[in-house]
Every structure is written in C-alpha cells, then in structure tokens.
Chimera marker file (.cmm) of the C-alpha trace (Angstrom):
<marker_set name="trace">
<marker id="1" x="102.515" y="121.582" z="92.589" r="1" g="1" b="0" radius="0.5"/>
<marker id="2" x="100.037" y="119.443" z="90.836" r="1" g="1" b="0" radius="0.5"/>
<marker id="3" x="98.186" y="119.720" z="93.832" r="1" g="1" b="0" radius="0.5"/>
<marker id="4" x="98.004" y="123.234" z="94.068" r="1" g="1" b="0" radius="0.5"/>
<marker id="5" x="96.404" y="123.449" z="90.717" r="1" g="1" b="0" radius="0.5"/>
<marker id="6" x="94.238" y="120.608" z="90.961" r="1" g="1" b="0" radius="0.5"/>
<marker id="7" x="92.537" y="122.883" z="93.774" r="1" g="1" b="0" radius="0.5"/>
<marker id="8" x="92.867" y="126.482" z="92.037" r="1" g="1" b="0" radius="0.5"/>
<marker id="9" x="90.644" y="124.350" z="89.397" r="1" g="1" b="0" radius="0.5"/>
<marker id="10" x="88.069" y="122.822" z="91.766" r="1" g="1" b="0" radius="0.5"/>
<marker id="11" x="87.581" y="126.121" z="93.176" r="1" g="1" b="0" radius="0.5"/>
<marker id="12" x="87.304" y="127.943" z="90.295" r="1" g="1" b="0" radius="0.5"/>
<marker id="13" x="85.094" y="126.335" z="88.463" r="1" g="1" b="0" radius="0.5"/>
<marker id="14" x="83.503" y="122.654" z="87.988" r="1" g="1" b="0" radius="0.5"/>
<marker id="15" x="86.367" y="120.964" z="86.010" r="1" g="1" b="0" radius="0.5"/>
<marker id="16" x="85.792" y="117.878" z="84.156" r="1" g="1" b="0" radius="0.5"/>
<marker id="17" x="87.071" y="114.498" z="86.202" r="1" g="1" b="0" radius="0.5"/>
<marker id="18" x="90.176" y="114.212" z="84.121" r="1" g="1" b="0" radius="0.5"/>
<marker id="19" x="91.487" y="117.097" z="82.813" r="1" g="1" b="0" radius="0.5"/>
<marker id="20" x="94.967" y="118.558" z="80.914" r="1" g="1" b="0" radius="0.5"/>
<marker id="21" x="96.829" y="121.354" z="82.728" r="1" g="1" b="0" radius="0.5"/>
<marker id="22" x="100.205" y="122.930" z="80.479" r="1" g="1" b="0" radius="0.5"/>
<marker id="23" x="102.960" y="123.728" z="82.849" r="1" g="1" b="0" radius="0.5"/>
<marker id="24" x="105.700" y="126.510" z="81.938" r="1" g="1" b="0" radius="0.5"/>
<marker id="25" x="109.038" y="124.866" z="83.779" r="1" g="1" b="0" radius="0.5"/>
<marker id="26" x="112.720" y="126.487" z="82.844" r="1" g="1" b="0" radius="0.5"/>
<marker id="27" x="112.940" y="125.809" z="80.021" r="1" g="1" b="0" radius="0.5"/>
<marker id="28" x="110.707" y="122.991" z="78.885" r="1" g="1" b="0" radius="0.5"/>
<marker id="29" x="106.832" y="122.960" z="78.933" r="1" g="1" b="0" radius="0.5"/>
<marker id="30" x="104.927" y="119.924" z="80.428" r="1" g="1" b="0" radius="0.5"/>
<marker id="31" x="101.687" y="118.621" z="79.572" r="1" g="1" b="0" radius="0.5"/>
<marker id="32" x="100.221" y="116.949" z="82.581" r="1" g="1" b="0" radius="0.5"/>
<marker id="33" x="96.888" y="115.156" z="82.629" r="1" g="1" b="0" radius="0.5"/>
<marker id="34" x="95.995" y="114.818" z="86.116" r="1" g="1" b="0" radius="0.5"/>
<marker id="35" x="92.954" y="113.627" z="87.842" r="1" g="1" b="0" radius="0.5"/>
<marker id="36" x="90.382" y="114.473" z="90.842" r="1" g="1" b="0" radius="0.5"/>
<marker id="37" x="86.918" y="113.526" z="91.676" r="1" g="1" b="0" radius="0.5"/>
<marker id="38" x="84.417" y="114.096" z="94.877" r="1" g="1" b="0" radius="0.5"/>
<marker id="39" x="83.332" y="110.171" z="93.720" r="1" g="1" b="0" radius="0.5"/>
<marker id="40" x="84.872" y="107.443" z="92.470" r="1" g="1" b="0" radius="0.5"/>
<marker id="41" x="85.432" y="108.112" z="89.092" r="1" g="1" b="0" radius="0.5"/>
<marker id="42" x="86.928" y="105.186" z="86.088" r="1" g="1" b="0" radius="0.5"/>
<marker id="43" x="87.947" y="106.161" z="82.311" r="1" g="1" b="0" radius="0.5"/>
<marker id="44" x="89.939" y="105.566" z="79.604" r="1" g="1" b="0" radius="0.5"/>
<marker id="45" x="92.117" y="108.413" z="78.404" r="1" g="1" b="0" radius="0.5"/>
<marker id="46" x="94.235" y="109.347" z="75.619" r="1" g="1" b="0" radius="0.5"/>
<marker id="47" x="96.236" y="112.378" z="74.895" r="1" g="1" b="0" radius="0.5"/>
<marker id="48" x="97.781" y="112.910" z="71.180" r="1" g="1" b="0" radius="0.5"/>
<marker id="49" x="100.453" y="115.545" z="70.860" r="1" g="1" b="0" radius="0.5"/>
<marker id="50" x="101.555" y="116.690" z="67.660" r="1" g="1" b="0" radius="0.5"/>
<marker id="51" x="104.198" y="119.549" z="67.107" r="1" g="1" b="0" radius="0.5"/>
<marker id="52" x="106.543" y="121.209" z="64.268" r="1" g="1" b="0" radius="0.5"/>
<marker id="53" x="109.756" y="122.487" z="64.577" r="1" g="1" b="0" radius="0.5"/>
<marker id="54" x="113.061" y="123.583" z="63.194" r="1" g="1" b="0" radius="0.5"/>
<marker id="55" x="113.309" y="119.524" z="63.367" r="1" g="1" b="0" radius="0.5"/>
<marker id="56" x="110.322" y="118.692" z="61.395" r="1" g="1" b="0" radius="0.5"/>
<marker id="57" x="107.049" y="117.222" z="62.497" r="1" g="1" b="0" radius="0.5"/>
<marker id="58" x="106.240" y="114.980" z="65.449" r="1" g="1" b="0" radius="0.5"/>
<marker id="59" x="103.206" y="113.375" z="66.833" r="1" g="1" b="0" radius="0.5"/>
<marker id="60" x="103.319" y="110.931" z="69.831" r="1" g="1" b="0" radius="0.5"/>
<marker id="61" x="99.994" y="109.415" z="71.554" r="1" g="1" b="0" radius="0.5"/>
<marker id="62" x="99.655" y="108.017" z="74.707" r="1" g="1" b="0" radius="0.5"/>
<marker id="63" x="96.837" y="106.466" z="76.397" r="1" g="1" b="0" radius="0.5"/>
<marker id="64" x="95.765" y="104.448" z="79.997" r="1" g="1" b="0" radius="0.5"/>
<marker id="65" x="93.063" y="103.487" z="82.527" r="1" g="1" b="0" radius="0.5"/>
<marker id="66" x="92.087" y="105.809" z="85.593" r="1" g="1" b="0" radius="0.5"/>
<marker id="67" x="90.601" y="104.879" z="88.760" r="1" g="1" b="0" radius="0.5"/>
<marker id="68" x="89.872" y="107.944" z="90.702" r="1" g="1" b="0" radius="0.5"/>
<marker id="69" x="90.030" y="107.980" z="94.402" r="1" g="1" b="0" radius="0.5"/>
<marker id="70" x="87.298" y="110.567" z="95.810" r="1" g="1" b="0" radius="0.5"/>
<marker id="71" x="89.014" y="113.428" z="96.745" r="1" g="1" b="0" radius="0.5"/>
<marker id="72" x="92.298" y="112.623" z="96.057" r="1" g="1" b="0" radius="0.5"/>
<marker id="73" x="94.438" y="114.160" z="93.084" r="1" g="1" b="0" radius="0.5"/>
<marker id="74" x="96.227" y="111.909" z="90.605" r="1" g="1" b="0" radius="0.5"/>
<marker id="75" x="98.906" y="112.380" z="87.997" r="1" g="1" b="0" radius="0.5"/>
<marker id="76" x="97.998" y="110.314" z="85.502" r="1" g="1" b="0" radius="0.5"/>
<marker id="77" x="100.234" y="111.432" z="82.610" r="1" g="1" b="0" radius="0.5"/>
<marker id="78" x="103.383" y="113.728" z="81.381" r="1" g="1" b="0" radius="0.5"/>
<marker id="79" x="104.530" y="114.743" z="78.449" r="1" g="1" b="0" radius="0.5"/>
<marker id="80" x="107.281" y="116.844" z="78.410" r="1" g="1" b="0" radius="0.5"/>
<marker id="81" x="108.352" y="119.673" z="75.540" r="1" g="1" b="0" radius="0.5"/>
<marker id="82" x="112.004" y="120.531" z="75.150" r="1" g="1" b="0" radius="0.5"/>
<marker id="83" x="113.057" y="124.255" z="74.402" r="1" g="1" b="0" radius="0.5"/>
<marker id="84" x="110.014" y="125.514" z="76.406" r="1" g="1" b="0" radius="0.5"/>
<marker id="85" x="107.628" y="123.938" z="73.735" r="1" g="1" b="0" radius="0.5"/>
<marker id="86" x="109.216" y="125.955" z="70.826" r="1" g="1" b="0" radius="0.5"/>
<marker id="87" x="107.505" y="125.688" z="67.544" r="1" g="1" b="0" radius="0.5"/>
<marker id="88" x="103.686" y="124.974" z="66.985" r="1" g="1" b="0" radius="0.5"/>
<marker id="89" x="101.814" y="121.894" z="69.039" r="1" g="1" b="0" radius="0.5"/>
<marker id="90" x="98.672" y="121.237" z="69.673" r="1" g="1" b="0" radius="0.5"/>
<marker id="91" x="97.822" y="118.445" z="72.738" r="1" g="1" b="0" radius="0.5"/>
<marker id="92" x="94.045" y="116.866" z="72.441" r="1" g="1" b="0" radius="0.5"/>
<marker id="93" x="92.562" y="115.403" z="75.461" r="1" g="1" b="0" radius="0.5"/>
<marker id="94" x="89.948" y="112.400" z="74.682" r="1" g="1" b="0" radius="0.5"/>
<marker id="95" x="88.181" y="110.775" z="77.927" r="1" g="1" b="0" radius="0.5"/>
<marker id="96" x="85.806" y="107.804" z="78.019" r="1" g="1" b="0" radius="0.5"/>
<marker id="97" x="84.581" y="107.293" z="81.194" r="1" g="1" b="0" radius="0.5"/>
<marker id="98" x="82.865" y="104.053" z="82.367" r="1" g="1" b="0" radius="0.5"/>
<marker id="99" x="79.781" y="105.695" z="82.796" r="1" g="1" b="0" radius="0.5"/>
<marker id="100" x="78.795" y="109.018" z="80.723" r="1" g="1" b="0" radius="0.5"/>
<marker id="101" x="79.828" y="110.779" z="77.628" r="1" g="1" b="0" radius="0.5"/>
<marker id="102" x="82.894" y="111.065" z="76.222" r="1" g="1" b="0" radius="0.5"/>
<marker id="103" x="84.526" y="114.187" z="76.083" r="1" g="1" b="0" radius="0.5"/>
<marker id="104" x="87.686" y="116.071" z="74.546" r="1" g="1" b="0" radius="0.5"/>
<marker id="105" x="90.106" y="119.103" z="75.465" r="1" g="1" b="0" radius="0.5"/>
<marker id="106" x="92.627" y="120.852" z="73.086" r="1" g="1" b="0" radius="0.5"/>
<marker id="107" x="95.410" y="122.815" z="74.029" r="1" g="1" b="0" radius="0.5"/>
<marker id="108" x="97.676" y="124.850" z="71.602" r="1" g="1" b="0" radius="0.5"/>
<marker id="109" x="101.288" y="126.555" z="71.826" r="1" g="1" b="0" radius="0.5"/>
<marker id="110" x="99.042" y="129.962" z="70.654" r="1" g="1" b="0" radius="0.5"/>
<marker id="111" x="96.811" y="130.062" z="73.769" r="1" g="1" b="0" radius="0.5"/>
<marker id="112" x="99.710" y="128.479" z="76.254" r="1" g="1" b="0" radius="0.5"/>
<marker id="113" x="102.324" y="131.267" z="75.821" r="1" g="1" b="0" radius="0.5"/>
<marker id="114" x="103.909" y="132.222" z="79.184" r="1" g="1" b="0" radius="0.5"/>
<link id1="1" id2="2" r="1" g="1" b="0" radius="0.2"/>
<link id1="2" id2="3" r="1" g="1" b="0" radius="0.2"/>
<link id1="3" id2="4" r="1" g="1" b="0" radius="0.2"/>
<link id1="4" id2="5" r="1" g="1" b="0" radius="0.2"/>
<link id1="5" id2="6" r="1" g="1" b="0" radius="0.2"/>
<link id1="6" id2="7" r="1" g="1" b="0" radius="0.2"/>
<link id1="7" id2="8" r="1" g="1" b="0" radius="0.2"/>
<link id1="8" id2="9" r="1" g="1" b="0" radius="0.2"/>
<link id1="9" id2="10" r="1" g="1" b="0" radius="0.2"/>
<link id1="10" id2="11" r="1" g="1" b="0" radius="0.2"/>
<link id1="11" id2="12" r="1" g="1" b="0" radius="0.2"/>
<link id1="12" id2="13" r="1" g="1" b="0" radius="0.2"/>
<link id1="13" id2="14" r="1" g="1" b="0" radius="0.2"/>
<link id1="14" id2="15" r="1" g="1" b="0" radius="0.2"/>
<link id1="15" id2="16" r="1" g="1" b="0" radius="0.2"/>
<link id1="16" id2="17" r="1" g="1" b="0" radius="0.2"/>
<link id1="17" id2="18" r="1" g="1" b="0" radius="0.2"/>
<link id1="18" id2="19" r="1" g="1" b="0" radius="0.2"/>
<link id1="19" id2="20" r="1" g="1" b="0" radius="0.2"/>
<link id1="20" id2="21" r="1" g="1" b="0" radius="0.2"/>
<link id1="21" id2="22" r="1" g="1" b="0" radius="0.2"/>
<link id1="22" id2="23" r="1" g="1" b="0" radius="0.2"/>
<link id1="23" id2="24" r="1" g="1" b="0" radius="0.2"/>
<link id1="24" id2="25" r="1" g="1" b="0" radius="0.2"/>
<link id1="25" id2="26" r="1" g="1" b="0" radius="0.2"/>
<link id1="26" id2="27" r="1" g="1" b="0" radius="0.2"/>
<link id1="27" id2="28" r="1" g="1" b="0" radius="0.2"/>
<link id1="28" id2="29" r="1" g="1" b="0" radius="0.2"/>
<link id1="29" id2="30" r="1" g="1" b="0" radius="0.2"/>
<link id1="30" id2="31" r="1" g="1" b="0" radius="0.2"/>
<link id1="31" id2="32" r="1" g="1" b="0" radius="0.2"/>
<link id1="32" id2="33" r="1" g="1" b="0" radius="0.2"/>
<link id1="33" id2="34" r="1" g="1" b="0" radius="0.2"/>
<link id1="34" id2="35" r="1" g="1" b="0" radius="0.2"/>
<link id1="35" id2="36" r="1" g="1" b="0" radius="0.2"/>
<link id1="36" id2="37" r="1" g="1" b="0" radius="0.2"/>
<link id1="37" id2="38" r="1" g="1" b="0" radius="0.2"/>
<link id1="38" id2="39" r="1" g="1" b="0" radius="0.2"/>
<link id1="39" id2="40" r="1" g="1" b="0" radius="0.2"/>
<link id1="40" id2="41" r="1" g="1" b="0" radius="0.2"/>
<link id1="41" id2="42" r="1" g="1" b="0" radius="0.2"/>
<link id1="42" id2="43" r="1" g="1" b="0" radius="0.2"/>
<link id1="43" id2="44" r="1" g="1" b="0" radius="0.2"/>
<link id1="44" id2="45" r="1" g="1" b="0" radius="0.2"/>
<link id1="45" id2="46" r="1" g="1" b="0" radius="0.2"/>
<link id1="46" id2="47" r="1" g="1" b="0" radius="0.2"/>
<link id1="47" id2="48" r="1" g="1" b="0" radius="0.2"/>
<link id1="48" id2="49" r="1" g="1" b="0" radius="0.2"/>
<link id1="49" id2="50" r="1" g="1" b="0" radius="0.2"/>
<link id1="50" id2="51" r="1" g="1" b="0" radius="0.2"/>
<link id1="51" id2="52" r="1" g="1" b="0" radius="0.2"/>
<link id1="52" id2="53" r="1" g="1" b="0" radius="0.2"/>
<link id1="53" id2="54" r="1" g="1" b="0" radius="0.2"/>
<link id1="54" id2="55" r="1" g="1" b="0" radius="0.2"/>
<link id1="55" id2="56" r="1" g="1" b="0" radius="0.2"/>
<link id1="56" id2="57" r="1" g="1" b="0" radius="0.2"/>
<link id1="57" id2="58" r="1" g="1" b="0" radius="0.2"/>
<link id1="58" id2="59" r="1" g="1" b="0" radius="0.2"/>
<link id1="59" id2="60" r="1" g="1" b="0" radius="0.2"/>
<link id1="60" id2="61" r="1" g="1" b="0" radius="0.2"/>
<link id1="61" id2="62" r="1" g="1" b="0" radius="0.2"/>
<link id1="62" id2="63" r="1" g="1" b="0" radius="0.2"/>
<link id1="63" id2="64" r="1" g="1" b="0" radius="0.2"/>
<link id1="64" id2="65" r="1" g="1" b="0" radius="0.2"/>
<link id1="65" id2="66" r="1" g="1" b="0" radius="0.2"/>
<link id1="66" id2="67" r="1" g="1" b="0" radius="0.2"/>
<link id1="67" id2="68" r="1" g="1" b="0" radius="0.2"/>
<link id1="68" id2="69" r="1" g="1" b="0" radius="0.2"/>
<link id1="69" id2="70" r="1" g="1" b="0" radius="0.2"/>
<link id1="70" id2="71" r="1" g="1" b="0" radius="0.2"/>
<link id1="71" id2="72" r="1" g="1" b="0" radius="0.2"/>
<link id1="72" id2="73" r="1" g="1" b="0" radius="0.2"/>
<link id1="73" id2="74" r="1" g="1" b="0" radius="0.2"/>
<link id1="74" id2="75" r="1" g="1" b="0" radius="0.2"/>
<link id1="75" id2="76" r="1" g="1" b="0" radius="0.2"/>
<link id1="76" id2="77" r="1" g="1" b="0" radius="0.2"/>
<link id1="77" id2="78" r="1" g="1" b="0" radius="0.2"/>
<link id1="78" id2="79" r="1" g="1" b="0" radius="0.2"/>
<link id1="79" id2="80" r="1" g="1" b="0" radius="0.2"/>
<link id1="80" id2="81" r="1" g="1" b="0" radius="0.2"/>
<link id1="81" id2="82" r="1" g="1" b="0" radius="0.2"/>
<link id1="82" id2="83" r="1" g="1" b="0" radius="0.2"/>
<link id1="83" id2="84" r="1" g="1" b="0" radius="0.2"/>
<link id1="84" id2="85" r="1" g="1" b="0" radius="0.2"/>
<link id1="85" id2="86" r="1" g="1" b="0" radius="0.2"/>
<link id1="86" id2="87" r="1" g="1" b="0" radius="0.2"/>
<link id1="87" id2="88" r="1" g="1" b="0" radius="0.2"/>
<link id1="88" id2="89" r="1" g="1" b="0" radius="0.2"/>
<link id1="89" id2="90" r="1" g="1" b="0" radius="0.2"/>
<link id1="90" id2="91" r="1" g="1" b="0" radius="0.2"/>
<link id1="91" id2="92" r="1" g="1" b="0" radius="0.2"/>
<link id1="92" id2="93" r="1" g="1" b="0" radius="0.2"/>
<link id1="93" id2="94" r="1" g="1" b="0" radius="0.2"/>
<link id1="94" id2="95" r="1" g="1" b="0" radius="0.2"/>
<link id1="95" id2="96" r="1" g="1" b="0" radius="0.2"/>
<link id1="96" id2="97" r="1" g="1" b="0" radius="0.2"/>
<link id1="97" id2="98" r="1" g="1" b="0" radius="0.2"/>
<link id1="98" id2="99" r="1" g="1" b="0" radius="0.2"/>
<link id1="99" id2="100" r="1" g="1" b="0" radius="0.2"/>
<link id1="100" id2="101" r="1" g="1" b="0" radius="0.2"/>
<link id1="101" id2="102" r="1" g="1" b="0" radius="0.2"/>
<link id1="102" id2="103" r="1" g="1" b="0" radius="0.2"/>
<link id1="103" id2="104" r="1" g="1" b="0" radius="0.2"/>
<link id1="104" id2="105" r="1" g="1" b="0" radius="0.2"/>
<link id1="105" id2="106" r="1" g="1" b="0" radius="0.2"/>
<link id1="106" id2="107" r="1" g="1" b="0" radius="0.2"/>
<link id1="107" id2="108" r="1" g="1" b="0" radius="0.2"/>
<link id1="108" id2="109" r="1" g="1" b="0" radius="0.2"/>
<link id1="109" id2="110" r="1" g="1" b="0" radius="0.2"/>
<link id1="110" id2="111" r="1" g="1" b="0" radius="0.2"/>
<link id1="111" id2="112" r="1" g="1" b="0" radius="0.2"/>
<link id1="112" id2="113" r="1" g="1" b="0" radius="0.2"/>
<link id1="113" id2="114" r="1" g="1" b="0" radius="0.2"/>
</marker_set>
C-alpha cells in the first residue's frame, strides 16, 4: 500500500525525498514516513508527535538515518494512533539531509479527517 502512494505522490507532484503520509486504517490512524528518490538520497529524520485526549497529553519523538535506494520506496517509520487518532495531534516532520537544506512537514488531526 505504501507503494501505491509513494507513486500517486511522484506523479502528482515533486514530493520532497522523505516525506509523511497519514493513513486512515479501521480504526486506528498511522503516521508513516516513507521514503523515495530518482538518486541516492542520505538524511537524518525526526518525527515528534504530540496529542490530547480524554487521557491527557502525550508527546513521543522518534528519529533515524536514511539511505535511499534510487527508485526504490522505503518505510522508514510508523507511528500508530489508537481510536482512529481521536482527540487533537499534530505530527512534525524535520529532515536533514547530507547534502541541502533542511526542511519540515506538519500534519494535524484538523486537516487529516477521513
């Protein structure tokens, strides 16, 4: 399935190298940061989540090292929301490539509704 996006995306229009795609699943939402380049492509990424709910507030931050393969889609990361992502969240996307800018994508339970 990750596939399948990865191309909608490269078709549609030039998408950064690493990138964060929300996923709508049953009943659970899934943050996926997933990776594909036409050259080889090397970064350092983290992605921060922070929520409230009827349980209170949560943040959780995880990071890594990509080597892109050109052509060839990665999974790099998942995060997974319980109860379809219930409550308010907000996932921020921070790349630092080896060779280039940095850059940064946000993603909030108000634009992600399904």
């Amino acid at each position: 399935m990750t596939a399948l996006l990865l191309a909608a995306l490269a078709a549609s229009q030039p998408a950064p190298p690493i990138t964060l795609i929300v996923l709508h699943e049953k009943d659970m939402l899934r943050l996926n940061v997933v990776g594909l380049s036409p050259a080889s492509y090397r970064a350092r990424y983290t992605l921060e989540v922070a929520g409230q709910g009827p349980s209170g507030v949560n943040r959780t931050s995880q990071s890594g090292a990509a080597t892109l393969t050109p052509g060839k889609p990665a999974t790099l990361l998942s995060v997974v929301l319980g109860r379809g992502g219930a409550g308010r969240w907000t996932a921020t996307l921070v790349v630092t490539p080896a060779e280039g800018a940095p850059y940064r994508q946000q993603r909030d339970s108000a634009e992600s509704q399904p």
